[in-house]
C-alpha positions as CSV (number, residue, x, y, z in Angstrom):
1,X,106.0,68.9,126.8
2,X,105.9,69.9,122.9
3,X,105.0,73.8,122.5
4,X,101.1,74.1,121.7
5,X,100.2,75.3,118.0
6,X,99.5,78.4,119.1
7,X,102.3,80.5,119.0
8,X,104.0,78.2,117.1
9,X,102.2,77.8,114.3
10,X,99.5,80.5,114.3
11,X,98.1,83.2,116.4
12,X,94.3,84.6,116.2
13,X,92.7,88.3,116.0
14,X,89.5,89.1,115.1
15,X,88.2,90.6,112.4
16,X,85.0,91.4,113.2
17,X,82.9,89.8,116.3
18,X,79.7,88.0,116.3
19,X,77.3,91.1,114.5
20,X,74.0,91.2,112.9
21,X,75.3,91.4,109.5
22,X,72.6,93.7,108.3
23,X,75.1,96.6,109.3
24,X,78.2,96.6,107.0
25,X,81.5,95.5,108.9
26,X,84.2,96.9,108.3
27,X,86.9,94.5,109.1
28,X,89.9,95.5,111.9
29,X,93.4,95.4,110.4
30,X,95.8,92.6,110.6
31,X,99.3,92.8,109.9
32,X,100.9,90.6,108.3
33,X,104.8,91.7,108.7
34,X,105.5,88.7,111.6
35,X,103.4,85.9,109.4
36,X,103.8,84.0,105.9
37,X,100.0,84.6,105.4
38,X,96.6,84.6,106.5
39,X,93.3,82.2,106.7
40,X,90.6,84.3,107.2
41,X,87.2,82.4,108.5
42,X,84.1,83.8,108.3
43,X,81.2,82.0,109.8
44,X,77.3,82.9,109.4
45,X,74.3,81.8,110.3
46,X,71.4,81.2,108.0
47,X,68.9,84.2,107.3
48,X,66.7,85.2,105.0
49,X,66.4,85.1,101.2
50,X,68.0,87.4,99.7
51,X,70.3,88.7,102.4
52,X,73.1,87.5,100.7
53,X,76.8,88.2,102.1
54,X,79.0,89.9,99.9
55,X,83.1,90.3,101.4
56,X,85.9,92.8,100.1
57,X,89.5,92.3,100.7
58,X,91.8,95.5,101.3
59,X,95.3,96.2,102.4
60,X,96.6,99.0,104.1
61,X,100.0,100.9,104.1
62,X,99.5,101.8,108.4
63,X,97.5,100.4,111.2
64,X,94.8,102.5,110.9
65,X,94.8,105.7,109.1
66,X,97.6,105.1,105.4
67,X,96.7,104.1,102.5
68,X,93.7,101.6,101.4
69,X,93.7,99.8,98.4
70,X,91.6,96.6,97.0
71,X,93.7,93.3,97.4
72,X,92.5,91.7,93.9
73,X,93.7,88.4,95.0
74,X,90.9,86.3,95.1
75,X,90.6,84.0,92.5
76,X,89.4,81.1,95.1
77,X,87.9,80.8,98.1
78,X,86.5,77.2,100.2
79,X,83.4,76.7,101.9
80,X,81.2,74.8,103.8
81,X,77.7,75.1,103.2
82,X,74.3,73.8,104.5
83,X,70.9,74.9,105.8
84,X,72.5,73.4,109.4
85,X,76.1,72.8,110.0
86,X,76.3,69.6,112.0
87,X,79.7,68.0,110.9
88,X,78.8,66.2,108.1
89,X,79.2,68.8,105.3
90,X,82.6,68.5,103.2
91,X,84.5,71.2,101.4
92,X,83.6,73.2,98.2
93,X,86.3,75.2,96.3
94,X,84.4,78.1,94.4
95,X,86.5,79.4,91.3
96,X,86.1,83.0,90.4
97,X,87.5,85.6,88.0
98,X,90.5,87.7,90.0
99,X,89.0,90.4,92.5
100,X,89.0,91.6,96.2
101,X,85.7,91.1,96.1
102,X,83.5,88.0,96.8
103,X,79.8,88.9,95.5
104,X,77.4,86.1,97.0
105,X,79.5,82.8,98.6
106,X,78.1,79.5,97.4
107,X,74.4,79.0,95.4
108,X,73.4,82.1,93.6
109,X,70.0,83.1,95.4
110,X,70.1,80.4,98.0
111,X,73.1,81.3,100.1
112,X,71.5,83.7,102.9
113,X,69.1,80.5,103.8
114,X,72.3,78.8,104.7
115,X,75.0,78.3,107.7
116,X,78.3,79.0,106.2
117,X,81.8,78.2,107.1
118,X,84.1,80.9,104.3
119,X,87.5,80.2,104.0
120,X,90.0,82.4,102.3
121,X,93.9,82.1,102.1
122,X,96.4,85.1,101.7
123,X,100.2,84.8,101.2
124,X,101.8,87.7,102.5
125,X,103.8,88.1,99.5
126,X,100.4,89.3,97.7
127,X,100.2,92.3,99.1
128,X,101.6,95.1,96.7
129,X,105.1,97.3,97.9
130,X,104.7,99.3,101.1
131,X,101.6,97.6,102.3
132,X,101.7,95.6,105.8
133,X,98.4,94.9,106.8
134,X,95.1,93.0,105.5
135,X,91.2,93.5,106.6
136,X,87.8,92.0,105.3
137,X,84.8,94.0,105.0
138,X,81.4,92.7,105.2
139,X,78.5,94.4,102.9
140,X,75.0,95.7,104.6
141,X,73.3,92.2,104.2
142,X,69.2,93.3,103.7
143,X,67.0,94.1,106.5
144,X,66.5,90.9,108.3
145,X,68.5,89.4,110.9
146,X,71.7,87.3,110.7
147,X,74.8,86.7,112.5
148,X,78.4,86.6,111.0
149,X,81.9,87.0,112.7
150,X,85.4,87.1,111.5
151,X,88.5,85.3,112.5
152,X,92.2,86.0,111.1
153,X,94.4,83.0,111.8
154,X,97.8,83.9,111.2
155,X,100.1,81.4,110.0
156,X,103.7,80.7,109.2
157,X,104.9,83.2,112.3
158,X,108.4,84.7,111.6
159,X,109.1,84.2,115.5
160,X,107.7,81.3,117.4
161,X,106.9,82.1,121.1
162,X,104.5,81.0,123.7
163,X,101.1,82.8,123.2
164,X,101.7,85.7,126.5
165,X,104.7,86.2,124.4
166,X,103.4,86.7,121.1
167,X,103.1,90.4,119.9
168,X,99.9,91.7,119.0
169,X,98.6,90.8,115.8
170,X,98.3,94.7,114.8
171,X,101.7,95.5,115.5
């Protein structure tokens, strides 16, 4: 039997778990010294107008504690978006100007009313000299309900094991 994917190809950590986004998240750290790179998924249901989401990118020189520092990396990002996710929706690529930041993903003034799917792609040869480890931040998303979480898939893994074997995606 062929290894499974996981371990071989990617391993998981979350970045934040299922939350009322109205609270700003501030993501968990990842590092990224036993991966190529990272996809970062962030899923959210649909809430009220003007509750848009709002994401900033940072890397870190320690685990928790170092140095913090924008990662101005983003100059695309993918995403599926619809009043319902059901299966049928394809993938956008959204263009913007270089920043850690993302302001509002998808429509301008119609994106809280909608079920995303937010795709973002780091190489770990982005991060700047000294600095191991990634996180995503979520702004304070107005004063209505709605649920996000956020999933790091790590990718390209230095050292391929079986998943019990795999070492912690903060180490």
């Amino acid at each position: 039997m062929a290894q499974a994917a996981l371990g071989r190809l990617f391993d998981i950590s979350v970045g934040w778990s299922p939350v009322d986004a109205q609270t700003a998240q501030t993501g968990k750290r990842v590092s990224l010294r036993n991966a190529g790179g990272c996809t970062i998924v962030v899923i959210k249901a649909a809430g009220t107008a003007g509750d848009d989401h709002s994401y900033d990118l940072q890397q870190h020189t320690a685990s928790s504690g170092g140095t913090t520092a924008d990662l101005d990396i983003i100059t695309s990002y993918h995403l599926k978006d619809e009043v319902t996710l059901d299966g049928d929706e394809t993938w956008a690529r959204l263009a913007q100007a270089v920043a850690s930041e993302i302001t509002e993903a998808g429509a301008a003034g119609t994106s809280a009313e909608h079920e995303q799917i937010l795709v973002i792609e780091i190489e770990a040869t982005q991060l700047a000299d000294g600095y191991d480890y990634i996180s995503l931040n979520s702004g304070g998303e107005g004063s209505n309900a709605q649920l996000s979480t956020c999933i790091y898939l790590l990718r390209d893994l230095m050292a391929q094991r079986a998943p019990v074997n795999l070492a912690a995606p903060l180490s």
